[in-house]
N, C-alpha and C positions, 0 to 999 in steps of 0.2 A: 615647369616649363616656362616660368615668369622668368627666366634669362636667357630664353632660348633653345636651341639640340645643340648638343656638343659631342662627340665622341674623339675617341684616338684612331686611328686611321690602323688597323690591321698592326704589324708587331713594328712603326716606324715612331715619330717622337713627333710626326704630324698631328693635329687637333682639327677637325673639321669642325664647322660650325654654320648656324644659318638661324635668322629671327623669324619663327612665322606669324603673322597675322592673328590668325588662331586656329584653336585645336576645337572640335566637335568631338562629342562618343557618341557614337549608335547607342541607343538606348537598349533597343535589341539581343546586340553582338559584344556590344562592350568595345567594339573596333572603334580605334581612334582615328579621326577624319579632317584633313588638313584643308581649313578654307583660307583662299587667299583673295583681298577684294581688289578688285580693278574700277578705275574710274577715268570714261575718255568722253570726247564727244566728236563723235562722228557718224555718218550715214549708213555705216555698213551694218548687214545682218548681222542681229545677236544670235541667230541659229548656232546650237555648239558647233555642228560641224564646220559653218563656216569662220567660226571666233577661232578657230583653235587650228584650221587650215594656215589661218594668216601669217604670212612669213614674220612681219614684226612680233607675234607673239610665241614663236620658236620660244624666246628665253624665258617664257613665262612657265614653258612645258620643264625645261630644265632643270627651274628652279622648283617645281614640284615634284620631280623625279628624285632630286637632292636631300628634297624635304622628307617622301618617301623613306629613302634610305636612310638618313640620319633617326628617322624614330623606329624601324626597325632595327638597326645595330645596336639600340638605344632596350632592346628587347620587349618594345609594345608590341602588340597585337594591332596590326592596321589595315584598314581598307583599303578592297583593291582602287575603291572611286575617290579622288578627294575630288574638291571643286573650287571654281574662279566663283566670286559675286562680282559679276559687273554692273558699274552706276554708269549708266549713258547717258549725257546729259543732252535735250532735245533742242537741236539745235533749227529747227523751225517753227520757234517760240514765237511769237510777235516782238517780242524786247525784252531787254533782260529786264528793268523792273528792280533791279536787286536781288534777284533769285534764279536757283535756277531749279529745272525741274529734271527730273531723272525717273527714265524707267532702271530696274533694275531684276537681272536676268542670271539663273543660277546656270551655270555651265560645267555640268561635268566631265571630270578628266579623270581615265585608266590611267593612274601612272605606271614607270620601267624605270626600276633601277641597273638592271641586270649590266649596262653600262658605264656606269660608274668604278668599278675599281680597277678594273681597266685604265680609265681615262686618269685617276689621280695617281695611280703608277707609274705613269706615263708623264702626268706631271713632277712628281718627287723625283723620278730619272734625268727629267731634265733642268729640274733645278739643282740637282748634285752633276752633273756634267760638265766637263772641262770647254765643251763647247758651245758657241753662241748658235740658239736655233735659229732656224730662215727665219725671214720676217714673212707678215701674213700684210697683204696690201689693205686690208679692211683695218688696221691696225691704228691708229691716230699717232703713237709713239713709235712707233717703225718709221711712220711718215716725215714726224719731226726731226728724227735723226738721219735721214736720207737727203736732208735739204742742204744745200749747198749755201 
């Protein structure tokens, strides 16, 4: 896995792919366990439940859901928990000093793939489509080409 998950996407000429971080095995189960680390600084609770409520970190849920999937298509045995390492850096230091200091907090995540083939069907449909799709207003590129 030193280049990565790759699979081919169901019976298309599509390649999915994604770099994880790293990979864990349960010592136990022999289930392979996806950690992905994070490093921010800000005030908020590292509680999972509220790390993982956080609308900005939606994509972070994605990207492990993805990850999920790609090592199970991939025919691993995996866990239903991977996890975030987050490094939060303490931002009521007295000064930085040159360093900074981090606590560091395991956050586990249930992933779901069960969304996914869905979603890249959906894509491969409408990248074979005659037609241009709406634009999505959160889009940067949509935006650019709207400007007058």
């Amino acid at each position: 896995m030193r280049h990565g998950l790759s699979i081919r996407f169901q019976d298309t000429n599509i390649i999915l792919s994604g770099g994880v971080d790293d990979v864990w095995q349960d010592i136990k189960t022999g289930k392979l366990i996806i950690a992905d680390y994070k490093s921010q600084a800000n005030n908020k609770s590292l509680e999972p439940w509220a790390y993982l409520s956080d609308v900005y970190h939606e994509g972070y849920k994605i990207q492990m859901d993805f990850y999920g999937y790609l090592l199970s298509e991939m025919g691993h045995d995996v866990s239903e928990t991977f996890y975030f390492l987050v490094c939060n850096a303490n931002r009521k230091a007295d000064g930085f000093f040159g360093k900074l200091d981090f606590e560091e907090v395991l956050v586990p995540y249930k992933w779901n793939a069960q969304w996914i083939p869905e979603k890249v069907s959906e894509m491969i449909g409408c990248m074979n489509s005659e037609e241009i799709p709406e634009s999505n207003v959160a889009c940067k590129n949509c935006a650019y080409a709207r400007q007058d």
